[in-house]
Structures are given as structure tokens and as C-alpha cells.
C-alpha positions in Angstrom: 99.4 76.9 94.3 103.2 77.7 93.3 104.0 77.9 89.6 106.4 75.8 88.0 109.5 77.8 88.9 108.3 78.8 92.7 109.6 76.4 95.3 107.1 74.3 97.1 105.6 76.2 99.8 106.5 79.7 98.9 103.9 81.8 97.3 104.7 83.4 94.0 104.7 87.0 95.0 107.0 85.7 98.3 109.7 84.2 95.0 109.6 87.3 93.1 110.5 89.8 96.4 113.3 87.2 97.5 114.7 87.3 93.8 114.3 91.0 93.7 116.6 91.3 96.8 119.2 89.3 94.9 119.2 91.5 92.1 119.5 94.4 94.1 121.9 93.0 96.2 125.0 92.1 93.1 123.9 96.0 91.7 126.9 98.2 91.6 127.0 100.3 93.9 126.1 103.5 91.9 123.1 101.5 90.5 122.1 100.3 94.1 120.7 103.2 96.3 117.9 104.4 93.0 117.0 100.8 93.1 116.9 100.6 97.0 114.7 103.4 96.9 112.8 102.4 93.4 111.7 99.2 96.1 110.4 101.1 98.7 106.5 101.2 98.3 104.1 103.3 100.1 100.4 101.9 100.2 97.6 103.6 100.6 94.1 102.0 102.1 90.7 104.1 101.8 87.7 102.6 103.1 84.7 103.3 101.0 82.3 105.7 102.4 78.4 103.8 103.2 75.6 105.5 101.6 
């Protein structure tokens, strides 16, 4: 289910990457590389050890 202000079909997390991009993308440039890299995520999966 999309909220209100998602367009049909896109899921909310989908809408707020896509609008992140924009905002990014009209940064001046001296503003735009720490964001670039602010944007950049690193994840980390560990698999819980059985017992």
C-alpha cells in the first residue's frame, strides 16, 4: 500500500530514494560530493549462530 503522496505502484521507501536523488542532484556543487557520499550505505548481514 502507497501513502497518500507515493504514486500508485511505487513503494514508499522506492519515493523517498528517487526524491533523495533530486535533492542531491540541484546541490551546489561544493554541497554535493559530502552528500554523495553521506548516501552511500554499507550493510551489514550476520546470521545468528544456532544453539
Amino acid at each position: 500500500v502507497s501513502p497518500p503522496s507515493c504514486p500508485p505502484g511505487r513503494s514508499y521507501i522506492r519515493y523517498s530514494q528517487i526524491c533523495a536523488q533530486a535533492v542531491r542532484a540541484a546541490m551546489k556543487p561544493q554541497y554535493k560530493a559530502e552528500a554523495e557520499r553521506a548516501a552511500v550505505a554499507t550493510v551489514k548481514t550476520v546470521k545468528p549462530k544456532k544453539e
